[in-house]
PDB file of N, CA, C, O and CB in Angstrom:
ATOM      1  N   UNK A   1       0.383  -1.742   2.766  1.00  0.00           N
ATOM      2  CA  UNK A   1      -0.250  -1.769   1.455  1.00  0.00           C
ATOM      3  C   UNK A   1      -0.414  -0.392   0.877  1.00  0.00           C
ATOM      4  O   UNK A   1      -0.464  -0.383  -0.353  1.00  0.00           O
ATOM      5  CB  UNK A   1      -1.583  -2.441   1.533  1.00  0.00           C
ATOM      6  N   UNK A   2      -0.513   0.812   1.495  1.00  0.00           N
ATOM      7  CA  UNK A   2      -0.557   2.157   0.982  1.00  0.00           C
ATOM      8  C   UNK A   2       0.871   2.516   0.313  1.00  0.00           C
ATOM      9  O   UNK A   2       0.706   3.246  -0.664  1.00  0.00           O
ATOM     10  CB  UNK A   2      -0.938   3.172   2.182  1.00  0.00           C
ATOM     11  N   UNK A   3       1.655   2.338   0.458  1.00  0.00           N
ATOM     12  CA  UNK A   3       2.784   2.215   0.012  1.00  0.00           C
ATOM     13  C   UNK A   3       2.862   2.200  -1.276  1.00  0.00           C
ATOM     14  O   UNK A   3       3.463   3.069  -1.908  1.00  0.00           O
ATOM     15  CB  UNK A   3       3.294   1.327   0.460  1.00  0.00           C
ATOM     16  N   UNK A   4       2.222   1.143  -1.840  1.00  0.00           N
ATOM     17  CA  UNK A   4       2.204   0.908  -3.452  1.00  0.00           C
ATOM     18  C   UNK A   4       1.487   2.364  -4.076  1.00  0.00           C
ATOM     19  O   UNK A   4       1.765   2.763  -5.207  1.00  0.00           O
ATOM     20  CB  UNK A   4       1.128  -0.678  -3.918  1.00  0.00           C
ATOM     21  N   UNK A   5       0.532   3.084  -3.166  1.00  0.00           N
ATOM     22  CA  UNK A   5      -0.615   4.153  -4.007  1.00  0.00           C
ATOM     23  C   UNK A   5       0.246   5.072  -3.778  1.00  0.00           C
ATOM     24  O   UNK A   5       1.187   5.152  -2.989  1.00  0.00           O
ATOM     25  CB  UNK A   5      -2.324   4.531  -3.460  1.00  0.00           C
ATOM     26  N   UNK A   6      -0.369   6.062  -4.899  1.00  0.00           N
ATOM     27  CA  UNK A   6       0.453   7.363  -4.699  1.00  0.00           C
ATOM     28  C   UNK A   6      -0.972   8.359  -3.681  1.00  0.00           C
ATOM     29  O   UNK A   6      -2.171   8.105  -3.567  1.00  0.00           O
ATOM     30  CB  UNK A   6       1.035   8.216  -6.693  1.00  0.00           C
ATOM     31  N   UNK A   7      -0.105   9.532  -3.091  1.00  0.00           N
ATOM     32  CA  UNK A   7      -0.835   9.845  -2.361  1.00  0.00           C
ATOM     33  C   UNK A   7      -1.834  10.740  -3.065  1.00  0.00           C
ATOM     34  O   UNK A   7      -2.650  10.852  -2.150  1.00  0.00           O
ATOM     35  CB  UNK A   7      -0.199  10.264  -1.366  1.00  0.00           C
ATOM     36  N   UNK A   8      -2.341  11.468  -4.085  1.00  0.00           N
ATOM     37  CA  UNK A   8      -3.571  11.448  -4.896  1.00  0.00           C
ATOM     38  C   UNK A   8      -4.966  10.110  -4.723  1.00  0.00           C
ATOM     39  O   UNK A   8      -6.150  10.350  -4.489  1.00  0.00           O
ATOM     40  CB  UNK A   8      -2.883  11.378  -6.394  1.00  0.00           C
ATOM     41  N   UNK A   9      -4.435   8.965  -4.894  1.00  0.00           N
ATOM     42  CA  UNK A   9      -4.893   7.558  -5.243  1.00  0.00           C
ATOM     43  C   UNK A   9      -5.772   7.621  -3.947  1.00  0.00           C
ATOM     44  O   UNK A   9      -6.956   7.287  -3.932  1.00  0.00           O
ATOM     45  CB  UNK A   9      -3.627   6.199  -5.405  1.00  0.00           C
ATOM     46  N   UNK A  10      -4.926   8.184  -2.624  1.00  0.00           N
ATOM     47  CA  UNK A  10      -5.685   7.686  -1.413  1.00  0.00           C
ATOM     48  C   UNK A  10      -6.955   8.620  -1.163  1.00  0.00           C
ATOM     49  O   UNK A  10      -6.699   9.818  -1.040  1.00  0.00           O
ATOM     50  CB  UNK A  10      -4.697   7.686  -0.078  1.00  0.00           C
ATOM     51  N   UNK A  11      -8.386   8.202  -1.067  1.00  0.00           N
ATOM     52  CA  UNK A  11      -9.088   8.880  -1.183  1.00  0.00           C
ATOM     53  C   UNK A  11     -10.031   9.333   0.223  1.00  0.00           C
ATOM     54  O   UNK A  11      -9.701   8.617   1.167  1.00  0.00           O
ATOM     55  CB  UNK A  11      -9.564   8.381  -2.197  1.00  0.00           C
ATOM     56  N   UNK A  12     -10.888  10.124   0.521  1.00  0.00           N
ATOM     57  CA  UNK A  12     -11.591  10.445   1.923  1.00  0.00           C
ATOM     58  C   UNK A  12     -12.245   8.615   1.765  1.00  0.00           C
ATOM     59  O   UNK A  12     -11.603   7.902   2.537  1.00  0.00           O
ATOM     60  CB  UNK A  12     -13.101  12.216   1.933  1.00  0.00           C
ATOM     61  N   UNK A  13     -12.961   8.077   1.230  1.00  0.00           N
ATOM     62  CA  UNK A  13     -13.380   7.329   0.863  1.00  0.00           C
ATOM     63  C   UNK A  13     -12.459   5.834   1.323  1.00  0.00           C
ATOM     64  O   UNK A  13     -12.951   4.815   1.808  1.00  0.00           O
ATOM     65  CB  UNK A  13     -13.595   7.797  -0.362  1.00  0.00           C
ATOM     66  N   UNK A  14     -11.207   6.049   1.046  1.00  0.00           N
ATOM     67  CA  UNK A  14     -10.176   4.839   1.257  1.00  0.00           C
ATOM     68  C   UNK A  14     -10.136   5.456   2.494  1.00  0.00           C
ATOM     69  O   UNK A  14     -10.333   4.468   3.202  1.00  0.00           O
ATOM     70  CB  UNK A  14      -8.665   4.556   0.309  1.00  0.00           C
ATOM     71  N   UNK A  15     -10.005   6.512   3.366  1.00  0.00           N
ATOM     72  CA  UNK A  15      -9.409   6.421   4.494  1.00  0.00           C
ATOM     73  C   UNK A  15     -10.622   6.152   5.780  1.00  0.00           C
ATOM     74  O   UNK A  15     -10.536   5.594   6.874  1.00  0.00           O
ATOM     75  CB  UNK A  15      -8.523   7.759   4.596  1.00  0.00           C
ATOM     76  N   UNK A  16     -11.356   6.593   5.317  1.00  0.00           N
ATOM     77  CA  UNK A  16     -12.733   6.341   5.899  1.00  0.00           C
ATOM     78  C   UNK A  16     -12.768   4.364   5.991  1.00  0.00           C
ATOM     79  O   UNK A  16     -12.637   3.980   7.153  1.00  0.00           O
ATOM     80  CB  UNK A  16     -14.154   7.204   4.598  1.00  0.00           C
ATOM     81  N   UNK A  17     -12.877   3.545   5.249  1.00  0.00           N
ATOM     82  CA  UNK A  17     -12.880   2.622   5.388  1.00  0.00           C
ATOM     83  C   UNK A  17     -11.693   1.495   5.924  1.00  0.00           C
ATOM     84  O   UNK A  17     -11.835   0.314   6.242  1.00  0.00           O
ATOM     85  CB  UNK A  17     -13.328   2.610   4.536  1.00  0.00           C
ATOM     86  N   UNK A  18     -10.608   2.256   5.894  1.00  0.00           N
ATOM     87  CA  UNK A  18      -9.298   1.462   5.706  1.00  0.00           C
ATOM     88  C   UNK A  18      -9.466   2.395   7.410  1.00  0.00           C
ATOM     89  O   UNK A  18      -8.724   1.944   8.283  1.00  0.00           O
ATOM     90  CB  UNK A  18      -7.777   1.789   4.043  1.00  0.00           C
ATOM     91  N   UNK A  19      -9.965   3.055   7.640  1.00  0.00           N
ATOM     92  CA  UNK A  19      -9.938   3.096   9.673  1.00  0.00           C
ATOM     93  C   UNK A  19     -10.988   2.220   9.776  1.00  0.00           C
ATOM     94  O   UNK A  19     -10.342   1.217  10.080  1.00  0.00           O
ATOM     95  CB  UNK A  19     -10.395   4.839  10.762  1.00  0.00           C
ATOM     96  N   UNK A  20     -12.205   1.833   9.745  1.00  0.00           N
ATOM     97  CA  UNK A  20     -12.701   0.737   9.582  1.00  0.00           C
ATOM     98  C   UNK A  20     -12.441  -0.803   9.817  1.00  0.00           C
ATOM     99  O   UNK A  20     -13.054  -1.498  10.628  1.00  0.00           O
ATOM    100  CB  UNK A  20     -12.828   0.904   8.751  1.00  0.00           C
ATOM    101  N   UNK A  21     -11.519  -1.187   9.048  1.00  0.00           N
ATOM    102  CA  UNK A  21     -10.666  -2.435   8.585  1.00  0.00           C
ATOM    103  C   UNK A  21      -9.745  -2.166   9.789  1.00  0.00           C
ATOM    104  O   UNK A  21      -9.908  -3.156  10.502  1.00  0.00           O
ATOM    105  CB  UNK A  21      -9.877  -2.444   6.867  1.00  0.00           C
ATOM    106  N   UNK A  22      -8.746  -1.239  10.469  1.00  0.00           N
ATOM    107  CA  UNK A  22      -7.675  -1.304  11.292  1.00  0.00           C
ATOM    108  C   UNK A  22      -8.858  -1.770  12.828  1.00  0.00           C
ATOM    109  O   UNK A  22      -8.743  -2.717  13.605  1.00  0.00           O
ATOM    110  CB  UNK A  22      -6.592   0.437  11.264  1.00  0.00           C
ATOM    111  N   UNK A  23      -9.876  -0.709  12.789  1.00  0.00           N
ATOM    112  CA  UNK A  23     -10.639  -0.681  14.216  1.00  0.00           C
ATOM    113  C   UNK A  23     -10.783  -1.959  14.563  1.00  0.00           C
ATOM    114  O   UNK A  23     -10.458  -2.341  15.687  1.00  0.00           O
ATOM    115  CB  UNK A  23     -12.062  -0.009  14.269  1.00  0.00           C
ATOM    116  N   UNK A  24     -11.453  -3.042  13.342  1.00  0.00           N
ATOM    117  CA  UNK A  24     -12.086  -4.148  13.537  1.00  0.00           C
ATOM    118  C   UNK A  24     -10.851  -5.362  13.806  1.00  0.00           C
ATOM    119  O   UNK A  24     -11.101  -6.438  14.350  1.00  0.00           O
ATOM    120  CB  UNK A  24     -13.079  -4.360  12.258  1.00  0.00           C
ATOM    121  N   UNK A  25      -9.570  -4.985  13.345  1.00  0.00           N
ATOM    122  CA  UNK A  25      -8.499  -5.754  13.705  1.00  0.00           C
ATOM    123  C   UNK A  25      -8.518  -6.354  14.591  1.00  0.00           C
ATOM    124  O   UNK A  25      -9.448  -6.415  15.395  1.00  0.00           O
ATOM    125  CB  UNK A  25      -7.609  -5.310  13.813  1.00  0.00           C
ATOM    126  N   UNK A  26      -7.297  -7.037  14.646  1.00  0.00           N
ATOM    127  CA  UNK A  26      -7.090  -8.024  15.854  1.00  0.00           C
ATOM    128  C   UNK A  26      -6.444  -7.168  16.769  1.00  0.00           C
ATOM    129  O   UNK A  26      -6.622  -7.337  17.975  1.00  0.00           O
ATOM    130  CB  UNK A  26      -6.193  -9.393  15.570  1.00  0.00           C
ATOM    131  N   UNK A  27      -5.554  -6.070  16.251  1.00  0.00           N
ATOM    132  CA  UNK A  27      -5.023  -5.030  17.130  1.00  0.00           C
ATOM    133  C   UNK A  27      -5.880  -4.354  17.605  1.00  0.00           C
ATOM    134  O   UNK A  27      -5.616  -4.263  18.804  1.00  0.00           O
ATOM    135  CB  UNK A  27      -4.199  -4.218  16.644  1.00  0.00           C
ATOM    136  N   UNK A  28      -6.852  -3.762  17.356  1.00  0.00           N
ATOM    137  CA  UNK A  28      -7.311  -2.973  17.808  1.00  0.00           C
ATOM    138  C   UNK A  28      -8.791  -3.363  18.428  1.00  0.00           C
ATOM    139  O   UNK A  28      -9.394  -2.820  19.354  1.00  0.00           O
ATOM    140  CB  UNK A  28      -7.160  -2.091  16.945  1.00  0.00           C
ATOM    141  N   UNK A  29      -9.140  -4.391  17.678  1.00  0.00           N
ATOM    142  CA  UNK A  29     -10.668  -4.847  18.387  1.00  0.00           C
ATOM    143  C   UNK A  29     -11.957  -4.059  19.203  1.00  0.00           C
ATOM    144  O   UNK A  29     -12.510  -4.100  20.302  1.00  0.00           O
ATOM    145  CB  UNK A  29     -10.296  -5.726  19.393  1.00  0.00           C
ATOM    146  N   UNK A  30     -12.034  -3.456  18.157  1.00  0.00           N
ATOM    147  CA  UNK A  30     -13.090  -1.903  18.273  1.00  0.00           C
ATOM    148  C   UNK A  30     -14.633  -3.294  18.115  1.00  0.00           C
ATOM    149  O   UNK A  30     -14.671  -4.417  17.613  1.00  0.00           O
ATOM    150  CB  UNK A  30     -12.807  -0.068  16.172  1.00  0.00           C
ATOM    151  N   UNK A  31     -15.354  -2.699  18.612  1.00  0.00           N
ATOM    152  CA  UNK A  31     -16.677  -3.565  18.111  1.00  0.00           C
ATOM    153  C   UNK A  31     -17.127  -3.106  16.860  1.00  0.00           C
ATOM    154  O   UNK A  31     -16.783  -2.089  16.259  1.00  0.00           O
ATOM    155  CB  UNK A  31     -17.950  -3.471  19.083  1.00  0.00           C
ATOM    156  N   UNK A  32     -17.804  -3.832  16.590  1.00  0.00           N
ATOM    157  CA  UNK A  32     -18.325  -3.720  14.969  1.00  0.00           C
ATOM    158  C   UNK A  32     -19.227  -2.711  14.940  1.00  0.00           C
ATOM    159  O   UNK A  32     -19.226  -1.896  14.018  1.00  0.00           O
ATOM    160  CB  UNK A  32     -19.084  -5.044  14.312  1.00  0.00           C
ATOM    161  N   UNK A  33     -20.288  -2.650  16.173  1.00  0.00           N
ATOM    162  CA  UNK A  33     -21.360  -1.259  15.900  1.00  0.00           C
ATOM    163  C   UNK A  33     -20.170  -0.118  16.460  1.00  0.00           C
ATOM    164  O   UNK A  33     -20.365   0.963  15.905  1.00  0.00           O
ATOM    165  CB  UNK A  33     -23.249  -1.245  17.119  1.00  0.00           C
ATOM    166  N   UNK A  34     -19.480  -0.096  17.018  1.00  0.00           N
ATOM    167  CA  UNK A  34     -18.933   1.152  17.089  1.00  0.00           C
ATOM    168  C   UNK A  34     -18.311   1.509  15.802  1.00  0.00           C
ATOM    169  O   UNK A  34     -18.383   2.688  15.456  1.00  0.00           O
ATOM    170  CB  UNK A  34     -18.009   1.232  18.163  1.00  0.00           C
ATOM    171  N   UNK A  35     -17.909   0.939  15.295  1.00  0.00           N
ATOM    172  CA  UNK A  35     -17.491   1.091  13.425  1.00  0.00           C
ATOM    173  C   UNK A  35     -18.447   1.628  12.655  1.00  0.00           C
ATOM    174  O   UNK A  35     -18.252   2.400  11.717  1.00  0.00           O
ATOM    175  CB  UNK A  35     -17.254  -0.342  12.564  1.00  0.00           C
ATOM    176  N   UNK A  36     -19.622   1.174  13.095  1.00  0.00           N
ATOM    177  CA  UNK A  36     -21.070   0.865  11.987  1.00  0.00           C
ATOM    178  C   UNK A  36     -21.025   2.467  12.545  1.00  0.00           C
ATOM    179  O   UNK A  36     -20.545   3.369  11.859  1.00  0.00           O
ATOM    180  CB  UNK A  36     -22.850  -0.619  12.399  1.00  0.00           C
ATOM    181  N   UNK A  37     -21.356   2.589  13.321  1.00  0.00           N
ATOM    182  CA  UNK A  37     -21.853   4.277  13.945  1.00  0.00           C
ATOM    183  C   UNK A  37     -20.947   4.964  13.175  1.00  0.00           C
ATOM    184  O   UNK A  37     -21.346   5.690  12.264  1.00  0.00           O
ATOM    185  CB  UNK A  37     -21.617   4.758  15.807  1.00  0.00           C
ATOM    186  N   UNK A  38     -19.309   4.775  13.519  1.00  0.00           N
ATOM    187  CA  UNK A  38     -18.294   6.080  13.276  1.00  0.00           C
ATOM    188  C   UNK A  38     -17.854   5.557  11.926  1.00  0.00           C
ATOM    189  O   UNK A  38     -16.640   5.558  11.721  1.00  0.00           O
ATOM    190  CB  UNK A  38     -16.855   6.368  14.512  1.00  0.00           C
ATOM    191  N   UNK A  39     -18.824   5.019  10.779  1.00  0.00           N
ATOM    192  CA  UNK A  39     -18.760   5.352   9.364  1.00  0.00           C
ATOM    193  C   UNK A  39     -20.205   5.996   8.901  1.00  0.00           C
ATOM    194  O   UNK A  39     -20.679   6.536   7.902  1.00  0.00           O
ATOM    195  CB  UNK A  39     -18.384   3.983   8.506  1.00  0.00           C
ATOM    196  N   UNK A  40     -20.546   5.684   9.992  1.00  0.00           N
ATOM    197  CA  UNK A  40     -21.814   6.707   9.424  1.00  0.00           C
ATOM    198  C   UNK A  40     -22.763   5.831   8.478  1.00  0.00           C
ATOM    199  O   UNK A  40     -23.465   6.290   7.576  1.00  0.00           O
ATOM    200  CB  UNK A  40     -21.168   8.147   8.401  1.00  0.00           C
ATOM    201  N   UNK A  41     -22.661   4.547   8.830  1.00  0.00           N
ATOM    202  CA  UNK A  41     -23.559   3.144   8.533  1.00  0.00           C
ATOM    203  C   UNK A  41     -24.945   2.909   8.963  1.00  0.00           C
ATOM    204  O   UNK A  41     -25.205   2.767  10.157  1.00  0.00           O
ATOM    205  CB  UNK A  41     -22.927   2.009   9.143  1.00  0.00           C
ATOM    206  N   UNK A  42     -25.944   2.856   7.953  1.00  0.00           N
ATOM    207  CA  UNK A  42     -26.962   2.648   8.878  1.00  0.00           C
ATOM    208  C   UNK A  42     -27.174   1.353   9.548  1.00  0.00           C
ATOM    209  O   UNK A  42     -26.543   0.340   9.246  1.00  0.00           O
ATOM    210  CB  UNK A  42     -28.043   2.946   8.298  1.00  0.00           C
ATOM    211  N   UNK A  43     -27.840   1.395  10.226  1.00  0.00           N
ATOM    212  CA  UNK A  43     -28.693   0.030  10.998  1.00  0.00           C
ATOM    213  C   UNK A  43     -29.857  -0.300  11.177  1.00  0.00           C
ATOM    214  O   UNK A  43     -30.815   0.461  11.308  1.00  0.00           O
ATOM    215  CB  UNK A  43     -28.555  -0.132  12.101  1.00  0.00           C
ATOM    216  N   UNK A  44     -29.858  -1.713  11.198  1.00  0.00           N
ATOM    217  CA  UNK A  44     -31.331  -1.940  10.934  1.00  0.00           C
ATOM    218  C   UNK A  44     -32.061  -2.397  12.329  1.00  0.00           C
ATOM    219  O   UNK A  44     -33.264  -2.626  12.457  1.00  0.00           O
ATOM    220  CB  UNK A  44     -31.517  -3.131   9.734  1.00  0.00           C
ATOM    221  N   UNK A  45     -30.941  -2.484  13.453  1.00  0.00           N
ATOM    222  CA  UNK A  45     -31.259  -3.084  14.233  1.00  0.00           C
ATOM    223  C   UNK A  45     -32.570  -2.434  15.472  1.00  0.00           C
ATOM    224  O   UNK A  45     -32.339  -1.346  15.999  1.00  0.00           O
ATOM    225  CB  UNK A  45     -30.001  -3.410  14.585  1.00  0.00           C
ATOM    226  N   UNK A  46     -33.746  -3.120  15.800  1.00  0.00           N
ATOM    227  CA  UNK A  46     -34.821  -2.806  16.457  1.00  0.00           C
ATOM    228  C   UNK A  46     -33.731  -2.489  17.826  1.00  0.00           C
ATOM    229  O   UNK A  46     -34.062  -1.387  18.261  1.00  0.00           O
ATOM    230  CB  UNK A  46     -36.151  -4.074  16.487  1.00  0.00           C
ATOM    231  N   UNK A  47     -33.093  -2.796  18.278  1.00  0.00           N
ATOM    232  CA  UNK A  47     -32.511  -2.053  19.543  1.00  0.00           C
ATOM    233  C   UNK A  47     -31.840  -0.850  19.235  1.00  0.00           C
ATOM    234  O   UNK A  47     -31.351  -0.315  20.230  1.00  0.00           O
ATOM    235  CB  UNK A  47     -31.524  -2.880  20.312  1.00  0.00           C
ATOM    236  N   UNK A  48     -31.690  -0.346  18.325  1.00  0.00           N
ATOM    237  CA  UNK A  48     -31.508   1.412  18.327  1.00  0.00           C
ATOM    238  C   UNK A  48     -32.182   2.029  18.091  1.00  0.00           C
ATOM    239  O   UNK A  48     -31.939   2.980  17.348  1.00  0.00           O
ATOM    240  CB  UNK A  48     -30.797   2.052  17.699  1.00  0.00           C
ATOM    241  N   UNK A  49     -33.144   1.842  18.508  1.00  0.00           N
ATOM    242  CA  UNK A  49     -34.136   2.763  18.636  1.00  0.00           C
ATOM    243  C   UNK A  49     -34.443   2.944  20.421  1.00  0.00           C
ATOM    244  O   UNK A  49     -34.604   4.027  20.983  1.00  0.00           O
ATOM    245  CB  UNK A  49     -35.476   2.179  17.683  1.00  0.00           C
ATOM    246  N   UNK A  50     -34.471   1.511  21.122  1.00  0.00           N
ATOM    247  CA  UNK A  50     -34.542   2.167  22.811  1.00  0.00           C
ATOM    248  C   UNK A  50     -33.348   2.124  23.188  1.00  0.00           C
ATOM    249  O   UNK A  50     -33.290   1.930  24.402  1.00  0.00           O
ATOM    250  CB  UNK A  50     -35.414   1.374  24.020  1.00  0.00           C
ATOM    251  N   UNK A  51     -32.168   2.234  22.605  1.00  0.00           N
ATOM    252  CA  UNK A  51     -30.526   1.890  23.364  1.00  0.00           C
ATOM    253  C   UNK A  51     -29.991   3.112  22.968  1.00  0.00           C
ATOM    254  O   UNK A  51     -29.836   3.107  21.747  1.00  0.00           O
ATOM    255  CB  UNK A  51     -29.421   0.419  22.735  1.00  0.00           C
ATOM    256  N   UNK A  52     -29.693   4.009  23.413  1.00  0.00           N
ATOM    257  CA  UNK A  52     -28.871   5.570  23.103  1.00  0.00           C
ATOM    258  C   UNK A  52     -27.405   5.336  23.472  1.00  0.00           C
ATOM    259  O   UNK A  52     -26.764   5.163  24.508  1.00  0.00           O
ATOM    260  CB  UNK A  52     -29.489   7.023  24.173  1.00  0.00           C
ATOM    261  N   UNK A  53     -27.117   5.423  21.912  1.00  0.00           N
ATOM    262  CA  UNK A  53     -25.117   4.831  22.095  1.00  0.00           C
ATOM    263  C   UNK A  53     -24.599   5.706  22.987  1.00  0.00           C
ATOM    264  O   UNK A  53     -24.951   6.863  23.221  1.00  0.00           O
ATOM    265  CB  UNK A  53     -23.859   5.007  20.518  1.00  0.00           C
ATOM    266  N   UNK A  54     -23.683   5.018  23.495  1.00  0.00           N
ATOM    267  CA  UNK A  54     -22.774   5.693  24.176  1.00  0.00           C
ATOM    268  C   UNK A  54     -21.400   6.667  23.089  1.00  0.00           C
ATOM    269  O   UNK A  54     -20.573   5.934  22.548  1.00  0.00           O
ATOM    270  CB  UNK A  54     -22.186   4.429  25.176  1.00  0.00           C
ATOM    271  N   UNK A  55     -21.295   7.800  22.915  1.00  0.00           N
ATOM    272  CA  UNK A  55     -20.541   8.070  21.862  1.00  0.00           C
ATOM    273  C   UNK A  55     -19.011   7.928  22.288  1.00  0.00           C
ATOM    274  O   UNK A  55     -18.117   7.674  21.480  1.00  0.00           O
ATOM    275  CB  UNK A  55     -20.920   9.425  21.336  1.00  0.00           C
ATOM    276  N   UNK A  56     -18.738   8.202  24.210  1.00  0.00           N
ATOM    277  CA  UNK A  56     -17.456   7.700  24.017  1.00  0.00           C
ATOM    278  C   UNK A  56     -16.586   6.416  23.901  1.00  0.00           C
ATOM    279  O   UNK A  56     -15.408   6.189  24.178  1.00  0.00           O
ATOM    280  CB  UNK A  56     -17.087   8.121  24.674  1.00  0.00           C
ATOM    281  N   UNK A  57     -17.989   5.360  23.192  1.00  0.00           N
ATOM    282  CA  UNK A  57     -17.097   3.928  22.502  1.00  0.00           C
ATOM    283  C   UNK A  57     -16.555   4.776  21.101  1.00  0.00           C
ATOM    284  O   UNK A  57     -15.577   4.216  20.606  1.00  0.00           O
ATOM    285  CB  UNK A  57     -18.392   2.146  21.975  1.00  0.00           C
ATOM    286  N   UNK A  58     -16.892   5.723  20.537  1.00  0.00           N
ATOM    287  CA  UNK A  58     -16.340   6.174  19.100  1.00  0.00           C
ATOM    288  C   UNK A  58     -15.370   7.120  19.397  1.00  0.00           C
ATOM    289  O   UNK A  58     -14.528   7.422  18.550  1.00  0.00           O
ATOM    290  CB  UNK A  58     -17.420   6.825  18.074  1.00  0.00           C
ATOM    291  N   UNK A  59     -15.392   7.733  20.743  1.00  0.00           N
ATOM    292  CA  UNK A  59     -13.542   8.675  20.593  1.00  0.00           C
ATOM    293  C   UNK A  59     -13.234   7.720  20.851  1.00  0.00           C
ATOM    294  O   UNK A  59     -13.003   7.250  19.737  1.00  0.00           O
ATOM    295  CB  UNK A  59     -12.715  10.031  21.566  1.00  0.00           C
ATOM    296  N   UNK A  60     -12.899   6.523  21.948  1.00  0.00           N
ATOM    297  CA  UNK A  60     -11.917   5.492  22.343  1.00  0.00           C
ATOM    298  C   UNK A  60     -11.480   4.878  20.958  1.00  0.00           C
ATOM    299  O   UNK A  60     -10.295   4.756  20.648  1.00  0.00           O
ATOM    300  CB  UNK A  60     -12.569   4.346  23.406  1.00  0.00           C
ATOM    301  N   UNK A  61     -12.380   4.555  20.267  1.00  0.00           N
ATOM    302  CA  UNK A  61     -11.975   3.864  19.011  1.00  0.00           C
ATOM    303  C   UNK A  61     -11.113   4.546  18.227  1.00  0.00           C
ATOM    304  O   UNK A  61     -10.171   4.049  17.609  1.00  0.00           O
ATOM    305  CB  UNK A  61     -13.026   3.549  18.213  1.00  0.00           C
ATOM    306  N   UNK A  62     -11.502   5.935  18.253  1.00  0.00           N
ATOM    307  CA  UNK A  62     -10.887   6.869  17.488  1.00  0.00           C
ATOM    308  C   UNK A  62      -9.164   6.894  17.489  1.00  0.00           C
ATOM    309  O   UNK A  62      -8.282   6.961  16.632  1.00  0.00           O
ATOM    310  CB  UNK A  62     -11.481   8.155  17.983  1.00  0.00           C
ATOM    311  N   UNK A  63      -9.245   6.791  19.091  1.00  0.00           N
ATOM    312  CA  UNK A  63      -7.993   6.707  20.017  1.00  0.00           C
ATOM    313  C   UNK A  63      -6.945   5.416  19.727  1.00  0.00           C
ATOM    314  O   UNK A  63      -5.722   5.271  19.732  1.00  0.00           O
ATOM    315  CB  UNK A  63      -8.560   6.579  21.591  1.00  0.00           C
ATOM    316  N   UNK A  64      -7.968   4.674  19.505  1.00  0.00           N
ATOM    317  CA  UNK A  64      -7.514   2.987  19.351  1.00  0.00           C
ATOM    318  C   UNK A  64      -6.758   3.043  18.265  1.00  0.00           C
ATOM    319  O   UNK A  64      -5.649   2.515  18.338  1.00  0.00           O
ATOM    320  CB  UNK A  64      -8.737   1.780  19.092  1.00  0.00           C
ATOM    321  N   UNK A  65      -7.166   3.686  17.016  1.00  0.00           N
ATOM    322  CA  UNK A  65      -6.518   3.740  15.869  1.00  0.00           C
ATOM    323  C   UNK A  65      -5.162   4.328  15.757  1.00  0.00           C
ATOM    324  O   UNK A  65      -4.086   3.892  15.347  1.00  0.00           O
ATOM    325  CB  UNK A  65      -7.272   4.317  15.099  1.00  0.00           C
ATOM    326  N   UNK A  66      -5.482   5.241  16.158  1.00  0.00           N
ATOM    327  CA  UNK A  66      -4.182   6.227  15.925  1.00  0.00           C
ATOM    328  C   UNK A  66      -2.820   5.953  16.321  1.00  0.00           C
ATOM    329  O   UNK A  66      -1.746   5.949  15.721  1.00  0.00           O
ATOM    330  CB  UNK A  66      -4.369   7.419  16.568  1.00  0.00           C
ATOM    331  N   UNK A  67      -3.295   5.655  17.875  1.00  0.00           N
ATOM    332  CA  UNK A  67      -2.345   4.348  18.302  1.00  0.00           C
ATOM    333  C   UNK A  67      -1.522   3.210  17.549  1.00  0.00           C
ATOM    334  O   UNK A  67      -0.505   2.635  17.937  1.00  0.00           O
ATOM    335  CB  UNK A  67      -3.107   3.599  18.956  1.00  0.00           C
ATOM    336  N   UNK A  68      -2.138   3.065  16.533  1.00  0.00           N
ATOM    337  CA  UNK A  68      -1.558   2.110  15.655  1.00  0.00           C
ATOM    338  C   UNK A  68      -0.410   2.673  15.216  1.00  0.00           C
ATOM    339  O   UNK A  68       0.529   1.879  15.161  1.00  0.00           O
ATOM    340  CB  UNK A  68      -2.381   1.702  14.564  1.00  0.00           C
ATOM    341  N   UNK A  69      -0.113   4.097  14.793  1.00  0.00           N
ATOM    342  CA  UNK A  69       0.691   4.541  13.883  1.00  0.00           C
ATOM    343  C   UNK A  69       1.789   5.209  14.736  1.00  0.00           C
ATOM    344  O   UNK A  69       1.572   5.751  15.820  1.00  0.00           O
ATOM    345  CB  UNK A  69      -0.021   5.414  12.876  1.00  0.00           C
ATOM    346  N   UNK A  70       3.146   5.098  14.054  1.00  0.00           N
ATOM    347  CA  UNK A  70       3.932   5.903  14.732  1.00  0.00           C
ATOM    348  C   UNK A  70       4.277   7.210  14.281  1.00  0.00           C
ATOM    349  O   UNK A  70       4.860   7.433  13.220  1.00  0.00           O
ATOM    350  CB  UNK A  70       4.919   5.311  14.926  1.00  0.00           C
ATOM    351  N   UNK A  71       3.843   8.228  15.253  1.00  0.00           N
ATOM    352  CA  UNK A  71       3.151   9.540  14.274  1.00  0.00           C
ATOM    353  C   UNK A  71       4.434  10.500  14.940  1.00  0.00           C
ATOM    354  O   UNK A  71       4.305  11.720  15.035  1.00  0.00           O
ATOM    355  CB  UNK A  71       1.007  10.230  14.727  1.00  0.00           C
ATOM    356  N   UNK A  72       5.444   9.921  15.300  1.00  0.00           N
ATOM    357  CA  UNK A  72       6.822  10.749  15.543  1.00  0.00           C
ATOM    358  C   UNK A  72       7.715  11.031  14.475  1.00  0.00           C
ATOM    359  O   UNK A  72       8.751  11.660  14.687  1.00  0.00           O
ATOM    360  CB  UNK A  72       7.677  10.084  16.464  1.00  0.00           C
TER     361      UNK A  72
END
């Protein structure tokens, strides 16, 4: 679908979310709070406050993505 935009069009904003949308895929099946965290989403949830994330679910994810692309 990026294809159609010119690369101006694509914004920090589109790419920020559109890793988002890939994480939560069926390919990639990142969990949803690890998304929520590595967009920088708040939460409302009463367990983050005694549960201290683990941050390397957000490089793995990070990892997960990139993977997607063939960056040769």
């Amino acid at each position: 679908w990026i294809a159609k935009y010119k690369q101006e069009d694509f914004t920090f904003y589109s790419a920020r979310h559109s890793w988002g949308t890939i994480a939560c895929s069926k390919k990639c099946k990142v969990d949803s709070k690890v998304v929520t965290i590595g967009l920088c989403h708040a939460s409302n949830s009463v367990d983050d406050i005694y549960i201290n994330f683990d941050w390397e679910q957000l490089w793995d994810a990070q990892e997960t993505v990139l993977k997607v692309f063939n960056w040769k």
